[in-house]
C-alpha positions as CSV (number, residue, x, y, z in Angstrom):
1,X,-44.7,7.6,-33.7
2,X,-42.4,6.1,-36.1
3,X,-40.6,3.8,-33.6
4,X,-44.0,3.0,-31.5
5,X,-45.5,1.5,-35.1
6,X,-42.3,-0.3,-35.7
7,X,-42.7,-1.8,-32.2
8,X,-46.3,-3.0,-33.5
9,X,-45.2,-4.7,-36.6
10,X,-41.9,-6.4,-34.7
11,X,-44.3,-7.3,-32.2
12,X,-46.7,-8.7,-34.1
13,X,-44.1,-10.8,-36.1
14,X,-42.8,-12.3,-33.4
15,X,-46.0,-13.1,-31.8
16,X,-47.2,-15.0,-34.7
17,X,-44.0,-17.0,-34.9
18,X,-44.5,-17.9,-31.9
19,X,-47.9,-19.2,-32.0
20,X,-47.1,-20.9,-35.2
21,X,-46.4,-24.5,-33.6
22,X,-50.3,-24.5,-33.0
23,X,-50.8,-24.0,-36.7
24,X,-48.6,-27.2,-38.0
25,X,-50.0,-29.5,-35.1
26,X,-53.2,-29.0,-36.4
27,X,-52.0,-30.4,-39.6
28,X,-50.6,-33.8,-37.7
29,X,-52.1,-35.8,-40.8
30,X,-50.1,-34.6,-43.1
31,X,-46.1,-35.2,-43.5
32,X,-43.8,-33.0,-42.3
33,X,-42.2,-32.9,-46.1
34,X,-45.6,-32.6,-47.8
35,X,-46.0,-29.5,-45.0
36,X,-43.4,-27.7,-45.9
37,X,-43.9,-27.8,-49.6
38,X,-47.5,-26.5,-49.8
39,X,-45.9,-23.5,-47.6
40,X,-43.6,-22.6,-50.3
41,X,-46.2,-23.4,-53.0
42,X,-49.3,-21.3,-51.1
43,X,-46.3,-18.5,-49.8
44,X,-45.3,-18.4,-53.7
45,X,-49.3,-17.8,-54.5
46,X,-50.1,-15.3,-51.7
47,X,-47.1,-13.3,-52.7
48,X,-47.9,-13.4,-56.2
49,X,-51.5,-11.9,-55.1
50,X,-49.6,-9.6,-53.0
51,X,-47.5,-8.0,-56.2
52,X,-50.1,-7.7,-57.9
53,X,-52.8,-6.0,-55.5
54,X,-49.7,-3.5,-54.6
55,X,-48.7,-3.3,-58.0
56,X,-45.2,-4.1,-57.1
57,X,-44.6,-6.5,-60.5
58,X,-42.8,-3.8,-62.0
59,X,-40.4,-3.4,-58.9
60,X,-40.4,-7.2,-58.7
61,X,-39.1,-7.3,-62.5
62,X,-36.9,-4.6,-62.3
63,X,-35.2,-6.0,-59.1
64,X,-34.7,-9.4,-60.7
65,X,-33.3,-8.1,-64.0
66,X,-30.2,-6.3,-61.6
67,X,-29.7,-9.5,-59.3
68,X,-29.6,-11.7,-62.5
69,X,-26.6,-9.1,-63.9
70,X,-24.2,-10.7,-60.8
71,X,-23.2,-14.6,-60.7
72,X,-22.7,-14.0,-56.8
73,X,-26.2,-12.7,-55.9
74,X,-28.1,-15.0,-57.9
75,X,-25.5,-17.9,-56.4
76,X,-27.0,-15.9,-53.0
77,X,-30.9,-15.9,-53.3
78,X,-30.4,-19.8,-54.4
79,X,-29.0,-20.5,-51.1
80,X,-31.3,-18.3,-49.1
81,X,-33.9,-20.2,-50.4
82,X,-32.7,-23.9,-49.7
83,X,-31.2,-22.6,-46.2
84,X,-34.9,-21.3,-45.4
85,X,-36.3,-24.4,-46.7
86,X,-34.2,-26.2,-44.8
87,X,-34.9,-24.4,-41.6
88,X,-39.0,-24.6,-42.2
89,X,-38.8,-28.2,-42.8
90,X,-36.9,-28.6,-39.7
91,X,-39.0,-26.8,-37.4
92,X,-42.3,-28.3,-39.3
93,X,-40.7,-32.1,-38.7
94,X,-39.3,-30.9,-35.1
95,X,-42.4,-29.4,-33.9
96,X,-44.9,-32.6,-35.4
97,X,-43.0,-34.7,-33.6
98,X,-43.7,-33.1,-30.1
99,X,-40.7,-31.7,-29.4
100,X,-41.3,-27.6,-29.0
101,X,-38.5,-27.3,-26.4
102,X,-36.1,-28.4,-29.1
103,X,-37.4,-25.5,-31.8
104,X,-37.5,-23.2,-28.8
105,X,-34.0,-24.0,-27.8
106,X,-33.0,-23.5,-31.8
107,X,-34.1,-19.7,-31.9
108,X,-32.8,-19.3,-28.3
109,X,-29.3,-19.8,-29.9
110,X,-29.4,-18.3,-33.1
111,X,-29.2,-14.6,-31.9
112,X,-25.6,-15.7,-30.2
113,X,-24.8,-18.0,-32.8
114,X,-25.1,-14.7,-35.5
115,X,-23.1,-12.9,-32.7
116,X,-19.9,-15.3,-33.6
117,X,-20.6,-15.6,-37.5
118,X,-20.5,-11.3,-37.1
119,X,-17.1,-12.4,-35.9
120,X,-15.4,-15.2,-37.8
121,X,-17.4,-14.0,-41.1
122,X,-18.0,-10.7,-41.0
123,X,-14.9,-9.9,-38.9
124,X,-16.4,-8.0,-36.6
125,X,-15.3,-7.1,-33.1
126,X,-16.3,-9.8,-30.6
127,X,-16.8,-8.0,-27.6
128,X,-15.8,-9.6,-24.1
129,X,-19.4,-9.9,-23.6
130,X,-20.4,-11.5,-26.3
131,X,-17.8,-14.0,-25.7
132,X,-19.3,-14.7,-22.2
133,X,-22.7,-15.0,-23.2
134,X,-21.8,-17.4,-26.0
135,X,-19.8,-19.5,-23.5
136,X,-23.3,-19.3,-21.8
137,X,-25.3,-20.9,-24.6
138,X,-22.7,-23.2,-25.0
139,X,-22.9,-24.7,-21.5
140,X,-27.2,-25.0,-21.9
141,X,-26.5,-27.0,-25.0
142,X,-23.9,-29.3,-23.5
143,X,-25.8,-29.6,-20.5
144,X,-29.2,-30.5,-22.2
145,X,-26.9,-33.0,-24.1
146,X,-25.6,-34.8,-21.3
147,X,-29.0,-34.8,-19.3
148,X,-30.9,-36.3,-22.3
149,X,-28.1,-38.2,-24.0
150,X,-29.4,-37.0,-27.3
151,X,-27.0,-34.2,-28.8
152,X,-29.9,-31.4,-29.6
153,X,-29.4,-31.6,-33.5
154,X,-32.5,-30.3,-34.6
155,X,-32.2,-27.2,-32.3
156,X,-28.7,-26.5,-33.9
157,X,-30.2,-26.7,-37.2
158,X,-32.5,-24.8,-37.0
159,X,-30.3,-21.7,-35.3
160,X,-27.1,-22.4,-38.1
161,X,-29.6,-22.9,-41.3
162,X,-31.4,-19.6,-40.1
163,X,-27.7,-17.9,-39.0
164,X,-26.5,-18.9,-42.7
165,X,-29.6,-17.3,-44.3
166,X,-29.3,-13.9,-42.7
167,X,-25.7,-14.2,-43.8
168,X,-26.8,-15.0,-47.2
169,X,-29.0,-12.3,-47.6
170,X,-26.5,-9.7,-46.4
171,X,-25.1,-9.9,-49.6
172,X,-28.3,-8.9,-51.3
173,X,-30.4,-5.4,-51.5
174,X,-34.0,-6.9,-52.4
175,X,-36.9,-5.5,-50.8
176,X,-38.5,-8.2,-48.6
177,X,-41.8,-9.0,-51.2
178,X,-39.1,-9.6,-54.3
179,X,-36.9,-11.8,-51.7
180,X,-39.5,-13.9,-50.5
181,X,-41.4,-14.5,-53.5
182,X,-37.8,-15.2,-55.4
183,X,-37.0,-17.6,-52.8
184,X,-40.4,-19.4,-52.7
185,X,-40.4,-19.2,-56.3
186,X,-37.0,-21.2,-57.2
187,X,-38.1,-24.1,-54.2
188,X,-41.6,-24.7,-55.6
189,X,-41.3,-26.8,-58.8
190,X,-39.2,-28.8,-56.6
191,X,-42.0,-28.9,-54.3
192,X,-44.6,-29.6,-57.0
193,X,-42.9,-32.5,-58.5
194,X,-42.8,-34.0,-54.8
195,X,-46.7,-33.4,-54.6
196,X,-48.0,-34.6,-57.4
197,X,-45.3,-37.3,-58.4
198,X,-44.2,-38.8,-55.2
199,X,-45.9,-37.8,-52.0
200,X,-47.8,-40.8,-51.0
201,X,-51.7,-39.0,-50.9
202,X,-50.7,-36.7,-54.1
203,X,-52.1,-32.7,-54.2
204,X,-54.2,-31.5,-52.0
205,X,-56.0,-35.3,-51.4
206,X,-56.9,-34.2,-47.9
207,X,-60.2,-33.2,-46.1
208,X,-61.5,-29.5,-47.4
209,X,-60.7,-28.8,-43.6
210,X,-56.8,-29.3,-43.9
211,X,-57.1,-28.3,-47.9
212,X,-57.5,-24.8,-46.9
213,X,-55.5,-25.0,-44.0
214,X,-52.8,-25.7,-46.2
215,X,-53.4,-23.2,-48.2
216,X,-53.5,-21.0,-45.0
217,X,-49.8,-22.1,-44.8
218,X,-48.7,-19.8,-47.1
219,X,-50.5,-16.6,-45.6
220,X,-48.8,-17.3,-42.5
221,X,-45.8,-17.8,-43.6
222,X,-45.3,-14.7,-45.6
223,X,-47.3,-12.4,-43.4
224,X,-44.8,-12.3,-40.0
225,X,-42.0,-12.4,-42.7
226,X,-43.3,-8.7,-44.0
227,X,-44.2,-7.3,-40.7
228,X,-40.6,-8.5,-39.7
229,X,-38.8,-6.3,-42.7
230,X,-41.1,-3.3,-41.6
231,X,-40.1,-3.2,-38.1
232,X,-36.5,-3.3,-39.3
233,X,-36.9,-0.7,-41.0
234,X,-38.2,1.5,-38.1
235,X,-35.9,0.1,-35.2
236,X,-32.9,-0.3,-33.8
237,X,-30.7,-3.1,-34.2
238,X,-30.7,-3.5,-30.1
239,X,-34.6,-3.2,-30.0
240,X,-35.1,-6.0,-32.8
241,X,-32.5,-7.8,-30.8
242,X,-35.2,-7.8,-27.5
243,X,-38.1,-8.8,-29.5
244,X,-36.5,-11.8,-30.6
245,X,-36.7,-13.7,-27.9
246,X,-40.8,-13.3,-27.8
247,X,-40.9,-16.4,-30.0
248,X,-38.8,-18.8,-28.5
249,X,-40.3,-17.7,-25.1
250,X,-43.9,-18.4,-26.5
251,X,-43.0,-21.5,-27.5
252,X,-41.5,-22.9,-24.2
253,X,-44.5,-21.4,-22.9
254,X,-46.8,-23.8,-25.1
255,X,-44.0,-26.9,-25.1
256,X,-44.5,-26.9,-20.8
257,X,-48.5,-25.6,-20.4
258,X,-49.8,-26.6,-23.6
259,X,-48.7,-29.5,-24.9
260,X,-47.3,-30.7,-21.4
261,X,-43.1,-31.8,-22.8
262,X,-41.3,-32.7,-19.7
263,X,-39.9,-30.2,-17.9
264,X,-37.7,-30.9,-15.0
265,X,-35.1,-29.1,-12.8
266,X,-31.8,-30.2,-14.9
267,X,-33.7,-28.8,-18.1
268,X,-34.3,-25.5,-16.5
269,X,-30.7,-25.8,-15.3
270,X,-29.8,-25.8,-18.8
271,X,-32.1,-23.4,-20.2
272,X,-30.8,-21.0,-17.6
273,X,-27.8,-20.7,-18.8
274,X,-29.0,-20.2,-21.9
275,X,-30.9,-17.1,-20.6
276,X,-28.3,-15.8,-18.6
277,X,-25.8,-15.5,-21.8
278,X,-28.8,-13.6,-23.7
279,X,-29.0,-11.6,-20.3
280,X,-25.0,-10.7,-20.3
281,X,-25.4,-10.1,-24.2
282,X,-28.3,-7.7,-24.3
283,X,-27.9,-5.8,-21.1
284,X,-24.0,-6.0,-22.1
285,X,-25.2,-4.3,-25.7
286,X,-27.5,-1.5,-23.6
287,X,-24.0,-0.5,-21.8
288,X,-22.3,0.0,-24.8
289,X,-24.6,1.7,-26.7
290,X,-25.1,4.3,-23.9
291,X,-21.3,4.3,-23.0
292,X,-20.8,5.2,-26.9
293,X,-23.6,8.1,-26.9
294,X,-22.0,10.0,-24.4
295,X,-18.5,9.9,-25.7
296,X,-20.9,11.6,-28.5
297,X,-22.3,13.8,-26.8
């Protein structure tokens, strides 16, 4: 039962990541930076309301007293938050500007991309399949490269800023509702000055339509990110690693049917190698972990 409601919640994160790319296009009025500003400043108010319905201040308090005791982990949550920033602003901008493939390819990559920061950072064992399925990923992207002639930046950025934040937050034991609000928390007066002081239509000077989708932004933003944490919780490191390819794949999904990118043989060429390195690493990981439970056993 445990594992079948951790499936739910990992499911449901996923699913509303991917679907999120319908969200910001119905805010194409509004600028990409202005966008990802009011979803730290609504994410910081929703999980404000959120500590305070659960009663969860004191844990809040009481967490941030013990990370502000270490130089390192406050140094840490600093750089989670710009690194997520970063990443949100570049999906928000990449996304707005009608290129889904390109987000899609980003979160294709980041699961192998974490697979070699494991192994230059963390120095952990790089297994000979992991190897493989990287060189995998790295033919897609120099493929796409040479087919397009655009080297896919945005798609790299947004699979290294989000690599670097799990990295970051490694170092950190903060229960998900004090890490998000923290991290919303240090960008947003950043975020306000923009608003008020230099964004070109000033706070919240749209239609009451894309006011309160705006301030929809934060709810679903923080809500995936706390399903997500749950689901860790209740699964294996292998399972999570399946589910996360339900968002990319909803996205490329929407980029071809939905918002009608190009999408021609020499992409799928590309994007096939992609797949078949997340094929070689997954089924590769599946091998392993049954090889090592017998030698239990």
């Amino acid at each position: 039962m445990k594992k079948d409601s951790g499936l739910l919640y990992g499911f449901s994160a996923y699913i509303i990541w991917g679907i999120l790319p319908l969200y910001w296009k119905l805010l194409g009025e509004v600028g990409s930076v202005d966008v990802l500003f009011y979803r730290i400043f609504w994410s910081l108010i929703f999980m404000t309301l959120y500590l305070i319905a659960l009663k969860k201040i004191p844990l809040f308090i009481q967490e941030v007293k013990e990370l502000l005791k270490s130089r390192r982990h406050t140094i840490a949550i600093i750089s989670a938050a710009f690194l997520i920033s970063i990443n949100w602003g570049v999906f928000i901008y990449t996304v707005s500007i009608g290129q889904v493939q390109q987000a899609s390819l980003g979160y294709y990559i980041n699961p192998l991309l974490n697979v070699l920061a494991g192994a230059f950072y963390l120095k952990e064992p790089l297994s000979r399949q992991a190897k493989l399925a990287s060189l995998a990923a790295l033919t897609g992207v120099v493929l796409l490269t040479i087919q397009t002639g655009v080297f896919p930046i945005n798609s790299l950025l947004l699979a290294t800023s989000f690599c670097l934040y799990g990295l970051t937050k490694k170092q950190l034991n903060l229960s998900a509702a004090t890490s998000i609000t923290l991290e919303t928390l240090i960008i947003a007066p950043i975020g306000l000055i923009y608003l008020f002081f230099l964004s070109d239509v000033g706070f919240m000077n749209y239609s009451l339509t894309t006011n309160l989708l705006l301030m929809g932004a934060g709810i679903v933003t923080a809500i995936p990110l706390l399903l997500f944490a749950t689901a860790v919780k209740k699964l294996s490191y292998i399972t999570i690693g399946f589910l996360q390819y339900i968002n990319p794949t909803i996205m490329l999904i929407m980029a071809i049917f939905l918002f009608h990118e190009p999408y021609q043989l020499p992409q799928f060429i590309a994007f096939a190698f992609i797949w078949l390195g997340i094929i070689i690493f997954v089924v590769g990981n599946l091998i392993d972990t049954r090889h090592k439970k017998r030698i239990r056993s």
